[in-house]
N, C-alpha and C positions, 0 to 999 in steps of 0.2 A: 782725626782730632776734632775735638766740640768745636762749634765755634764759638765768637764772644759773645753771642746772645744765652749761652748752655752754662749750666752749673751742674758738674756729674757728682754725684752725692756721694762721699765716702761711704763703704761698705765692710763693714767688718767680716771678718770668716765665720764667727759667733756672737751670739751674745752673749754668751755663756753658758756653764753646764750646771744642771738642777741635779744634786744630791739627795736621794732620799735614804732618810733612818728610818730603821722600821719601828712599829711603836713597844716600850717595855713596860715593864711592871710600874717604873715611875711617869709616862707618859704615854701622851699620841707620836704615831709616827711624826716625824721634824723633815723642814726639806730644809736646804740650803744653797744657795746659788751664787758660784765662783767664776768670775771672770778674768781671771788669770789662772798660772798657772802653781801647785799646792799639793804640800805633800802628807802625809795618811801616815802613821804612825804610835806609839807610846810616849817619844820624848815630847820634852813639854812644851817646845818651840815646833811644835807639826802645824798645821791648820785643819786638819782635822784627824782628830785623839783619841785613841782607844787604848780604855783600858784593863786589857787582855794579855796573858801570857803570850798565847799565841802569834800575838802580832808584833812584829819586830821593834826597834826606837824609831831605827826610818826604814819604813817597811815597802813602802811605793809611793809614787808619781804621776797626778793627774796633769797634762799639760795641752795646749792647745797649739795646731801646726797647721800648714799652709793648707791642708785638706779637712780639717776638721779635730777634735779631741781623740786624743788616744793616753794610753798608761800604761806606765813601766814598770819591772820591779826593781827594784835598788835593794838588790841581794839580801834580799830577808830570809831568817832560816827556815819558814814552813812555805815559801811563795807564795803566789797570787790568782787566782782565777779568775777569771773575764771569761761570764758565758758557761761556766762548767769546763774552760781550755785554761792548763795551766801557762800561764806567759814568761819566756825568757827572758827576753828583751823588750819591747814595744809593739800593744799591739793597738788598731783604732778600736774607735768607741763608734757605734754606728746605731741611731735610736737606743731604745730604752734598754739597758742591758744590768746584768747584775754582778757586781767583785762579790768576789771570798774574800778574806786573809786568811791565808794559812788554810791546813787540813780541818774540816770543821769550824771556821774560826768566826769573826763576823761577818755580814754580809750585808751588802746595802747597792741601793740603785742608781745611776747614773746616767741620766736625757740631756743630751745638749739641746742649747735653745738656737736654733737656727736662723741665722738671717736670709732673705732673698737674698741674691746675687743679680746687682743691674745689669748686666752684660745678656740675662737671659728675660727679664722683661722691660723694655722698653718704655713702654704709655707707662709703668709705673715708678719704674729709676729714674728715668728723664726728665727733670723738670725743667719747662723752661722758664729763665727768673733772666731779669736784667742784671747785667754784669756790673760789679762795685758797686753794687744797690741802685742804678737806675733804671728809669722806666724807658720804656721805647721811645717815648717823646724827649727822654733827656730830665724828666722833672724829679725831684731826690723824694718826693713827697708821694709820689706813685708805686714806689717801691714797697712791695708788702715787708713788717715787720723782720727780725730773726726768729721770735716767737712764735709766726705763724709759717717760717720754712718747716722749722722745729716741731710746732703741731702735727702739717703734712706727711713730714717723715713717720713720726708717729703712729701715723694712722694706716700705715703699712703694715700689714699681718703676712708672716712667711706661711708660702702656699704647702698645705698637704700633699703625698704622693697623687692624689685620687683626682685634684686640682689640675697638679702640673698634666698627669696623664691628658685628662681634657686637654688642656692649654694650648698643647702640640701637637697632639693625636687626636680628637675630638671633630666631630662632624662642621658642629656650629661655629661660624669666626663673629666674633667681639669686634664693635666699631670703635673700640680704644685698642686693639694691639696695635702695637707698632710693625715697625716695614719690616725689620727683622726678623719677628717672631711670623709674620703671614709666610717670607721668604723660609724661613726654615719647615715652617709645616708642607710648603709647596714643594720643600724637597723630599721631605718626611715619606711624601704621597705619591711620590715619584719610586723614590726608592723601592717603599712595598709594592708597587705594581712590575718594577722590574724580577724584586723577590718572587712575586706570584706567577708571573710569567714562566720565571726558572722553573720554582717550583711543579706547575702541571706539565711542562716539557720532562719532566725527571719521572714523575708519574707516570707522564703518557708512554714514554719511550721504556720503564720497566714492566708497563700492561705488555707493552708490543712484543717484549721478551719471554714473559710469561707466557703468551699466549702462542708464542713460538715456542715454547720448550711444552706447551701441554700439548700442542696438536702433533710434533714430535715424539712425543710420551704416544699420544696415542697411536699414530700410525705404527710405531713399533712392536706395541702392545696386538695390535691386528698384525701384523706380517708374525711376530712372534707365536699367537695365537693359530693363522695357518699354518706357517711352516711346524709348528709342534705336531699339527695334526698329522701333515704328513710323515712325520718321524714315526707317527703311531700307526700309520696306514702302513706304512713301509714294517714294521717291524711286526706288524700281523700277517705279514703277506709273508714274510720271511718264517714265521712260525709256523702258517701254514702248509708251505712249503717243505718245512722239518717233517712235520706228521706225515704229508703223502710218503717223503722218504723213507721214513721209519718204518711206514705201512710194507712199502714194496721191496725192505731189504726184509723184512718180515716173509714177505712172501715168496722170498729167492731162497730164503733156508729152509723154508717147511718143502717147496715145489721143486729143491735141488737145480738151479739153474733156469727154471723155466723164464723167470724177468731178467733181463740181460742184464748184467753188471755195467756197460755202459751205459746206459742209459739213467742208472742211479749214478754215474762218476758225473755226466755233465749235470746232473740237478744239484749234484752237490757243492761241484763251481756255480752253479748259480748262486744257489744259497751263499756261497763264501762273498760273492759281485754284493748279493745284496747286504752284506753285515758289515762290509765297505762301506757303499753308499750309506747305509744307515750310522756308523761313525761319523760320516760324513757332515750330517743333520744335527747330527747331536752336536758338535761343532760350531755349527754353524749358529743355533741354538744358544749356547755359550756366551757368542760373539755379538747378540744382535739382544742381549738381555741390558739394558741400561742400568746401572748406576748397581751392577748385580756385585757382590761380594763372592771371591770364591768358595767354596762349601770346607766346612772344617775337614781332618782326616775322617771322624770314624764315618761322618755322614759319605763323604767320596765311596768307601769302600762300602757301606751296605749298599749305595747306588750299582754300585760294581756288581756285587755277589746278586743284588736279585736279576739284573742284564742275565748274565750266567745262569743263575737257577731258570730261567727263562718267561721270565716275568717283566714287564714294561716300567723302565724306573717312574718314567713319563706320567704314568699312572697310578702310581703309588701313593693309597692313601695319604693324608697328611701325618694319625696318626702312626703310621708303621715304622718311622726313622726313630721316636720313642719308645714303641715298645719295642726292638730291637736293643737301646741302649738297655730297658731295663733289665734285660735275658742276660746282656751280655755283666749286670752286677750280679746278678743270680752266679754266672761262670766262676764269679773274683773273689766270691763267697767262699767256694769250697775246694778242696784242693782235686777234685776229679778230673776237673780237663787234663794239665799237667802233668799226674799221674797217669792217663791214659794214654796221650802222646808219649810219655816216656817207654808205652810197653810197646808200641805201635812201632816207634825204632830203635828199640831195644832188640826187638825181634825180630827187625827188616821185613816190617810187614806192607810199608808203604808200597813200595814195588809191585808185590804182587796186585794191591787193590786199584792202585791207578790201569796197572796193564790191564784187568780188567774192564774196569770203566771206560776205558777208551777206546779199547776195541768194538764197542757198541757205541762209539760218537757221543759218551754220555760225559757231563763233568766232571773232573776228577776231586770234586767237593762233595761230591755223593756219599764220599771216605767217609763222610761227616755222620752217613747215618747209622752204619756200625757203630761208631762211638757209644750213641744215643742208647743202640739197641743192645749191645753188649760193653761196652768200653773196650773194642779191639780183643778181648778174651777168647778164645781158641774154643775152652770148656764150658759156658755158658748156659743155663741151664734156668729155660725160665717156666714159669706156674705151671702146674697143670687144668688145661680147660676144654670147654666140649668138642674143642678142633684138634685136640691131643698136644703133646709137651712141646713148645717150642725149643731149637736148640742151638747149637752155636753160635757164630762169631756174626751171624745174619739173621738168629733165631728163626728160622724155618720151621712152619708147623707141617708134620708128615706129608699131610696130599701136596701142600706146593713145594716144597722137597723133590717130592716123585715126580711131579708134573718138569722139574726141570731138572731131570736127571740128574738126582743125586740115590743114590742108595741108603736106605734105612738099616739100622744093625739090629740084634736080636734084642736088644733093650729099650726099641723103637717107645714102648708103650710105659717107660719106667722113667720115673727122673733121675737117672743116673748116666753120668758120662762113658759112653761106649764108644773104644776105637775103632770099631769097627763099621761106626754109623758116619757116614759123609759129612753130612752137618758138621763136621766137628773137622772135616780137613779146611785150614785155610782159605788155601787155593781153588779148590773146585766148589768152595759153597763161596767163595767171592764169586768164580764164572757164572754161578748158576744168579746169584742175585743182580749179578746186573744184566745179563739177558731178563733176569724177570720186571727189576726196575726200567729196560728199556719199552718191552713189554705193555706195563702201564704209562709208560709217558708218550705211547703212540696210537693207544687209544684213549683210554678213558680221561687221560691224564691231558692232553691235547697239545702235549710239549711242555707243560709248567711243572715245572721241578717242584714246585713247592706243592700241587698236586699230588705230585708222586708220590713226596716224604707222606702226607695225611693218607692215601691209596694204603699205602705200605703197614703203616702202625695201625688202622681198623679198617685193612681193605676188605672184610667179612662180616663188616655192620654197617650201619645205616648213613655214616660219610660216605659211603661209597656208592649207595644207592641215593644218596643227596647231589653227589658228582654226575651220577649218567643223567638226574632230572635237566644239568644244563644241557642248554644247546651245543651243539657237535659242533666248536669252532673255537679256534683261540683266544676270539677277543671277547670271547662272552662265557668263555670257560674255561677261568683262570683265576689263583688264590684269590685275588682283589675282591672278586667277583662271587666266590664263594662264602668268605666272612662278611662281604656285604649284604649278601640275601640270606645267608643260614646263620643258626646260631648250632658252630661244631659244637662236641664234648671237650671240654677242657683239657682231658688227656691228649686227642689229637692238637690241641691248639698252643697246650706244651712243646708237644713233640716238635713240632714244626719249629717254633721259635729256636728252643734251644738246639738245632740241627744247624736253624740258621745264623744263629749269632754263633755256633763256635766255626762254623765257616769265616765268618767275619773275625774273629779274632785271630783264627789261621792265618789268615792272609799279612796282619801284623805284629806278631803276639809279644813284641818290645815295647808297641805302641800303647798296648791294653794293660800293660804292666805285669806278664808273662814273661818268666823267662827260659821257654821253648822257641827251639827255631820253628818256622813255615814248615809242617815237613811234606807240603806239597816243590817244598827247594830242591827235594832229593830226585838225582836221573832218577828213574823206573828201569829196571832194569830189560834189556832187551829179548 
């Protein structure tokens, strides 16, 4: 409470609010300044009149409240805007702001005239005056005038934002503020340094996280980064592996027994040991990738089929998973594939070509390259060229025909379909092509199926003689390897692709929007 030497000066919330018109044809813009509260409208008892259709008889309410001016609409038919926000009910008036009436209707501005408030500055609300107009000595004559309280007051200007901000927050202190306002600044100054304190603990401690989740990042990325390696070391030693095999069951059929067949049965449990442990890796690989997504379908399975063709997913160019897709829209284009599966077990051909294939430890996706080469057709009958007519269901040209026992018919040398020419039996030019495609993928081919398919379609021109330029080992002569240092002929580079994307579509052909079954589903017959 003051005491009796203190006079607290009444304070009003305002002093009122400055209306401004804006200027028209008949004058300057007009201000007006209302210190109550007044209502806007047409009727002729408004206090302030417009007159517009637009604007209702009593169309809204200017009025002044314990926090400051604000205005209402008093259900006019077009309402109100405040600020470009149409208003419901009540809203404040906060500095200079501008009404509408109505949609398009008049428009004018509105600045309340603000008073201090003593309660926030002291040296200047506080005055101290003798009580019932005496002086401190008691004399009536000491007493300054009302006139000159009056003046005083007066001479009080309410402080701008820019002001107040100083006042409270500002470095300099004023040897007139009072006890309150130095007290609140001292708290002011307190507070932000507890704020800032928080503050760099919140920084410091989400560096500490960060910098725990990068060095994490990395260490993964290096144990990921080995262990890949080894997955790759592992699955060339396993490839290499394949070739000596291939080589020595090779040489147990031309030498009739001479390499014992055991000694091919425990390599080839090894080989089985190591395509384990290699699953193993890949695994592990998987599990140890952060923040990894798993791979869509078609991506999973061409990962799949090149493992199978015998190629390292590991190492698979970036762009290969795309052109892959785009072979496989080539397939969706035309009705071929479809129709060739349908003749394939139409005719229960699958049987025979798997038992083939497999007999020689080769893929039973290799089915895949008959397609290419004839589409499963028994009578196939393709150009004639300086290696003589290829033919059948494997188009064999005469000498590798001969070379793996198949017999030539007397129209050997005609492009006409002879019964009597081997080529043209299913069965035994299925056997003789996969002995021959085993053939190339234990030499020249070094295990890589995808090798093989390009070996196969120009194994008599200069792919083939681009193949032996590599060095004599798996991991450095293999597809990846070949389209990275050569540029094939396009026809080879066909060939390969679409062998390998309907291999890939095989595998799901619901998924690719096929509707042939797998018919790698079907038993083989014994």
């Amino acid at each position: 409470m003051p005491d009796d030497q203190t006079v607290i000066m009444p304070w009003p919330a305002s002093k009122g609010i400055c209306v401004s018109l804006p200027a028209t044809s008949e004058g300057a813009e007009r201000k007006i300044v209302f210190d109550k509260a007044f209502r806007i409208g047409r009727q002729a008892d408004c206090d302030l009149r417009f007159q517009d259709d637009r604007v209702s008889r009593q169309h809204a309410e200017i009025y002044p409240t314990a926090e400051g001016w604000a205005i209402r609409d008093l259900g006019s038919a077009n309402g109100t805007l405040l600020a470009g926000m149409a208003i419901d009910d009540a809203m404040p008036i906060s500095g200079t702001m501008e009404i509408q009436l109505g949609c398009n209707g008049p428009t004018f501005r509105v600045e309340p005239i603000i008073a201090t408030r003593p309660e926030e500055e002291a040296d200047a609300t506080r005055i101290r005056l003798p009580a019932a107009g005496l002086s401190k000595t008691g004399d009536p004559a000491k007493s300054p005038p009302p006139s000159e309280q009056t003046a005083f007051r007066s001479r009080r200007q309410p402080l701008n934002p820019e002001q107040i901000k100083n006042h409270y927050f500002g470095d300099q202190e004023d040897a007139a503020m009072g006890d309150r306002t130095l007290l609140l600044r001292k708290l002011i100054v307190q507070e932000q340094k507890k704020q800032s304190t928080r503050y760099h603990m919140v920084i410091f401690g989400i560096s500490l996280v960060l910098l725990a989740v990068s060095g994490l990042a990395v260490y993964q990325q290096l144990r990921l980064a080995h262990a890949q390696k080894l997955a790759v070391d592992i699955f060339y030693d396993m490839k290499t592996l394949e070739v000596q095999i291939v080589r020595e069951e090779a040489r147990r059929h031309r030498a009739a027994y001479l390499v014992q067949q055991a000694g091919i049965t425990r390599k080839r449990e090894q080989l089985q040991a190591m395509q384990r442990r290699y699953d193993e890796y890949l695994d592990n690989l998987n599990g140890m990738r952060l923040f990894k997504q798993s791979p869509s379908r078609d991506v999973e399975i061409i990962h799949r089929i090149a493992r199978i063709f015998g190629e390292s997913e590991l190492l698979a160019p970036e762009d290969f998973v795309q052109e892959v897709k785009k072979y496989i829209q080539l397939w969706k284009s035309t009705r071929r594939l479809p129709l060739a599966i349908a003749r394939l077990q139409r005719n229960n051909l699958t049987s025979i070509l798997v038992n083939a294939l497999q007999k020689q430890n080769l893929p039973a996706q290799f089915l895949y390259l008959s397609l290419q080469e004839s589409n499963f057709k028994k009578e196939a009958l393709g150009p004639e060229t300086r290696f003589g007519i290829a033919k059948g269901p494997w188009q064999f040209i005469p000498t590798t025909a001969a070379e793996y026992g198949l017999k030539l018919g007397p129209l050997a040398s005609k492009r006409e379909y002879d019964p009597a020419d081997e080529r043209f039996d299913f069965a035994k030019a299925s056997t003789a092509a996969a002995r021959y495609l085993k053939d190339i993928y234990g030499n020249e081919a070094q295990a890589s199926g995808l090798l093989v398919m390009a070996s196969y379609n120009w194994g008599h021109n200069r792919v083939r003689k681009l193949i032996g330029q590599m060095p004599e080992n798996p991991r450095e002569r293999n597809f990846w390897q070949l389209i990275k240092k050569y540029r094939i002929p396009k026809e080879t580079y066909d060939y390969v692709f679409y062998i390998f994307s309907a291999a890939v579509i095989g595998e799901d052909p619901q998924y690719f929007g096929f509707d042939f079954a797998n018919p790698l589903q079907e038993k083989p017959a014994s």
